[in-house]
N, C-alpha and C positions, 0 to 999 in steps of 0.2 A: 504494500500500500504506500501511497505517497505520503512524504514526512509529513509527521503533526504539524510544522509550524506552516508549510504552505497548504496545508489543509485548513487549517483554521483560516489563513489570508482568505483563501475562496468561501468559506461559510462566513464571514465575521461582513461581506461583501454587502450591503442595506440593512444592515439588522441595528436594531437599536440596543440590544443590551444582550451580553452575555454570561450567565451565571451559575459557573465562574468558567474563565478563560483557562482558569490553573486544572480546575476539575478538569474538563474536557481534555485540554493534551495530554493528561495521566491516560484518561478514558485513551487518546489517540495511541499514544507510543505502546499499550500494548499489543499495535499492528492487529488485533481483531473487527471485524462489523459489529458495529451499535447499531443497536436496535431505536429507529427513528419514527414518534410520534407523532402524528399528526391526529387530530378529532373535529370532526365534523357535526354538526346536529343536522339534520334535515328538517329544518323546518321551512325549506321552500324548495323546490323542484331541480330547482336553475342552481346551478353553482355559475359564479361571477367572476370579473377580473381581482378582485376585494381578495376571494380565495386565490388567484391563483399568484400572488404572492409570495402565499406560503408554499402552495407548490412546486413553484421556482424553486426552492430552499429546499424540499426535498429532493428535485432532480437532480441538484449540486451533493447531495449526500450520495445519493443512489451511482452519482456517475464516481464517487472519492470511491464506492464499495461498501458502502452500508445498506443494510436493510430497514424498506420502509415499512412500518405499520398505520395505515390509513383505516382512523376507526368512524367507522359511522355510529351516532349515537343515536340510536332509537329508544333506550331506555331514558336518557336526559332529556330529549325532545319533548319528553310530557311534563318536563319543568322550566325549561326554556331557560339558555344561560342570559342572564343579571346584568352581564358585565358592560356598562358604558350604560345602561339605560335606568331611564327616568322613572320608570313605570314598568309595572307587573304585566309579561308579555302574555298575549292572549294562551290559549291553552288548545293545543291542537288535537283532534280524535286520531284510534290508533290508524283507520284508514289511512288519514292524509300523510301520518310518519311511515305508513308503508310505502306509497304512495311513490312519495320524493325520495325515500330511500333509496328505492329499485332503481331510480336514475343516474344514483351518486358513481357508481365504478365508472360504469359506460363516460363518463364526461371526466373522472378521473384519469383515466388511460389514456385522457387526448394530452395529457402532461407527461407521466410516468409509465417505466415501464414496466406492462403486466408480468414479465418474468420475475422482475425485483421488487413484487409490491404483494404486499397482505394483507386483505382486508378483515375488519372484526370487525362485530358487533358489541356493544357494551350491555345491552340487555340477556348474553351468556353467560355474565357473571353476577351483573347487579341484580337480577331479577332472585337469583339463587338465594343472596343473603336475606331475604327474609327479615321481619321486625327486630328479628334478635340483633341480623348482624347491622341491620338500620342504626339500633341504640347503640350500638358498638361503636359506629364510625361516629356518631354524633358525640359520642364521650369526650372524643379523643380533639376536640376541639370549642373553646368557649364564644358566647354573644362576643363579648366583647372584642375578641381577637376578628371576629368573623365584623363586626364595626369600624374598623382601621378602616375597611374597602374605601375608595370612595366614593363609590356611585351608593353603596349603602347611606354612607355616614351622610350623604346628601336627601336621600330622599327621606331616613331617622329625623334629621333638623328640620326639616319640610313639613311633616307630617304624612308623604304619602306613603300607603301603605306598601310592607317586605310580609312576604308571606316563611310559611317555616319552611317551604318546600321549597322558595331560593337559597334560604341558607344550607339547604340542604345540599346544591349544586356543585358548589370547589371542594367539596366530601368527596361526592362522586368522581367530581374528575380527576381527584386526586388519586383514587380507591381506582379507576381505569389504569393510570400510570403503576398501581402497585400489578394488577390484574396480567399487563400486558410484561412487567419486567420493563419500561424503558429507559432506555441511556441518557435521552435529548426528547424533549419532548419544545415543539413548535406553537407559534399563540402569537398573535395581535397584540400592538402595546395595551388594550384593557384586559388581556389575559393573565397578566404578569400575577396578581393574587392568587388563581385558580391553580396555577403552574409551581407557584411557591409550595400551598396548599399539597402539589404531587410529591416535592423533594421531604417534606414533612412525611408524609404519610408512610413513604417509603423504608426513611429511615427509624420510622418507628415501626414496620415492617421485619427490619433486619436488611433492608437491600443498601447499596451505594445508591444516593440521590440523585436522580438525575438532572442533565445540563439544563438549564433553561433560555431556551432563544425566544426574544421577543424581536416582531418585525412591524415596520411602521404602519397605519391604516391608511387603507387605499380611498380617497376624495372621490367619490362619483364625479357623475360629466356635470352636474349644476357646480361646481368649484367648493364648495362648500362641507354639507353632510357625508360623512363615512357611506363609502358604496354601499347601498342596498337594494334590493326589492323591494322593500315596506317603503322605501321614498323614492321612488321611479327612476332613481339616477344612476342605475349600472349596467355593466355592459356583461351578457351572458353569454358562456361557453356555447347555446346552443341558439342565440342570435344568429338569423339569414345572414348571409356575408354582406348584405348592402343595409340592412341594420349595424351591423359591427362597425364599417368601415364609416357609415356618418354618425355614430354615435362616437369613437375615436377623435374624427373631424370636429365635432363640438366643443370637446373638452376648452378649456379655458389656455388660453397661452403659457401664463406662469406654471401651470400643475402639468403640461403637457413633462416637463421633464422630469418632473416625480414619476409619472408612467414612463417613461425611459430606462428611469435608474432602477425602479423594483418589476418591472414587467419585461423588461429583454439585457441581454447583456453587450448590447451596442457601450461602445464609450463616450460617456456623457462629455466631456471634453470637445471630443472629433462634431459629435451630432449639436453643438451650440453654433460652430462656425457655419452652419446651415440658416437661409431666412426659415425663419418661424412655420411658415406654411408650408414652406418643405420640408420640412421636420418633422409636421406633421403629417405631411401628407404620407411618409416613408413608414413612419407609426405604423397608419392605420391598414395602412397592404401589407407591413411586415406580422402586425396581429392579423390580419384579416386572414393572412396564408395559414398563418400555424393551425390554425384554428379548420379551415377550411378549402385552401389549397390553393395555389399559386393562378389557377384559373379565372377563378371563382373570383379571388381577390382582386384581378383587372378586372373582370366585369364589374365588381361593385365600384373600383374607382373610376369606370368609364359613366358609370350609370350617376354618381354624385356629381361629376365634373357636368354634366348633362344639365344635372338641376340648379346647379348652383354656379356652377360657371356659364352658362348660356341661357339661364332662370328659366329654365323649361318644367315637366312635370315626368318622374319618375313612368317608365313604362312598367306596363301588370302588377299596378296596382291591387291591390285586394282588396275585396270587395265584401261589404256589410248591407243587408237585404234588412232595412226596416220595416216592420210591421204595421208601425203607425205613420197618420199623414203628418202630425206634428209630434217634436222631439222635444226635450228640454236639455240643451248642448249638454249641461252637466254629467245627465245620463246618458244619452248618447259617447260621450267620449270614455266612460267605463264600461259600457256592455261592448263598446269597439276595441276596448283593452288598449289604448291611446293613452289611458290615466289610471294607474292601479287602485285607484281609490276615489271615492266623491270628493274628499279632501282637497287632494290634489291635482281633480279634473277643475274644482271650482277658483282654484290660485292662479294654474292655467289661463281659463277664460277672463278672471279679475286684472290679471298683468299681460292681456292683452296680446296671449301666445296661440290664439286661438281660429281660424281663419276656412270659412264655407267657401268656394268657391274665389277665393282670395279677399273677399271683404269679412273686417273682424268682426268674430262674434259677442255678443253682450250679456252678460250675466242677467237671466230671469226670460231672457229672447230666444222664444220658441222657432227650431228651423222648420223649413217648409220640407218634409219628405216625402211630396207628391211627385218629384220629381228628381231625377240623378243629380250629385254634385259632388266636389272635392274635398274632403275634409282635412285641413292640415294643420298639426301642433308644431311648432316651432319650424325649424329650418330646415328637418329631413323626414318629419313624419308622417305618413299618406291614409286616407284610406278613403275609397271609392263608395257613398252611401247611396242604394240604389232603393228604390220601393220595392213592397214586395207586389207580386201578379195580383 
């Protein structure tokens, strides 16, 4: 295996903290594979650029010669991880954790490779312990340790409500990390508690604690909010390639090279001396390909350059068959899947991103769906609203 110290160079490569350095090249020099964590929850179908982050980070282990372990969490999914939010996340049925589940490998292996990758489930072992080993894991940690967090200690002062089933979460993922044996285990900088929580658990276990890599959070395409699905700002593994490649195009100029430095291993240096829109533009047919193949990825920049370089309108469209003769845009723009939520179909139309046949749409202004028209959200997105027969 390649020496520890230029193994750490390549892993240590966008990560914001690693803990410890000293741990890890011990782990290194004794020339074995560590065993590489990474956990998932399913609690939405799509995995996103956000994840693949960390997935980069395991390809970089998988290509040094370690083995990865990619766990899906179906048994945490029915608690939802805490970490970074304000509020108690809705509560999913087990359908829908199977559901997304099923789609985790297949969109994994377009990063990693299936020879070198292991998938678990966390509901193998957490389901086993039972109430006894419940009260167990809960011993072995107090409120007030579990209060330091700080999205806790924020919503504690607030008054809004923690349920016992969040505190019950960095138990779990910690009790995963004992379950699985890992070396290194991977997390978002709001992970960092959950992941300490494993190196604890561990060694009170009897095992050596494992590394803890924390990596920065990935900005969706509004420049702002951490990439999500619950805030419509991300860009998904299983995005059409002329999806991916203007939603790429969007991102904000300044964060475009935050997606440089944690999504490819271009050098950030070489890709500044570039104007900006070429930069961008190389981005989004360089993701466009990986993702979806070097074809596919000219067609999408043939078909942007179309709309926005010579303000035309995307050809084959897709098409949404109303039932009614009048709409109310808000709803329209949700059953069109345009706006993952009323929330954020109604900010849309309020900030004036909202547009029928190119004139803007008005909050509470009923469209006429008696007849065919263009409907389009921002600066790439289409859909053709036709009546129904």
């Amino acid at each position: 295996m390649m020496d520890s110290s230029k193994q750490i160079e390549l892993i240590r490569r966008g990560c914001t903290e690693v803990i410890s350095e000293a741990e890890l090249k011990i782990k290194l020099d004794r020339k074995k594979p560590l065993r590489i964590k990474l956990g998932v929850d399913p609690t939405s179908p799509d995995l996103h650029f956000g994840h693949l982050v960390l997935l980069n980070k395991l390809r970089t282990f998988q290509t040094l010669g370690h083995h990865i372990l990619f766990l899906i969490g179906d048994f945490t999914a029915r608690i939802g991880d805490p970490s970074g939010r304000l509020e108690t996340r809705p509560v999913l049925s087990e359908a829908e954790i199977k559901a997304n589940a099923k789609t985790y490998e297949d969109q994994v292996l377009k990063v990693l490779d299936k020879e070198k990758t292991e998938f678990m489930v966390n509901s193998s072992w957490l389901t086993p312990l039972g109430a006894a080993g419940l009260l167990n894991l809960a011993r072995q940690y107090t409120v007030a340790r579990l209060l330091e967090r700080d999205d806790f200690s924020k919503r504690y002062k607030s008054g809004s409500p923690i349920t016992l089933l969040e505190f019950f979460y960095p138990l779990l993922q910690g009790q995963d990390s004992v379950a699985m044996k890992a070396d290194v285990e991977l997390g978002g900088n709001d992970q960092k508690f959950n992941l300490i929580v494993g190196r604890e658990l561990q060694r009170d276990a009897g095992q050596e604690p494992q590394i803890v890599i924390t990596l920065p959070l990935l900005e969706g395409v509004d420049g702002t909010r951490k990439m999500s699905k619950s805030y419509g700002n991300h860009i998904a593994f299983n995005d059409s390639p002329r999806d991916m490649f203007g939603k790429v195009m969007s991102v904000p100029d300044e964060l475009m090279w935050k997606y440089y430095e944690l999504l490819t291993e271009e050098d950030l240096k070489t890709v500044k001396t570039l104007h900006p829109k070429e930069a961008k533009v190389r981005l989004a047919q360089q993701m466009t390909e990986r993702f979806h193949g070097k074809d596919a990825a000219l067609e999408a920049r043939r078909q942007f350059e179309q709309v926005f370089s010579q303000k035309g309108v995307p050809e084959n469209i897709e098409e949404f068959v109303c039932s009614k003769e009048s709409v109310d845009p808000v709803d329209l723009l949700v059953e069109t899947q345009l706006a993952p939520s009323r929330n954020e179909a109604r900010r849309l139309v309020q900030q004036g991103g909202v547009e029928a046949d190119g004139k803007r749409v008005a909050l509470g202004s009923p469209l006429d769906a008696t007849r065919p028209f263009i409907l389009k959200v921002g600066k790439r997105r289409f859909k053709r609203i036709i009546p129904s027969p």
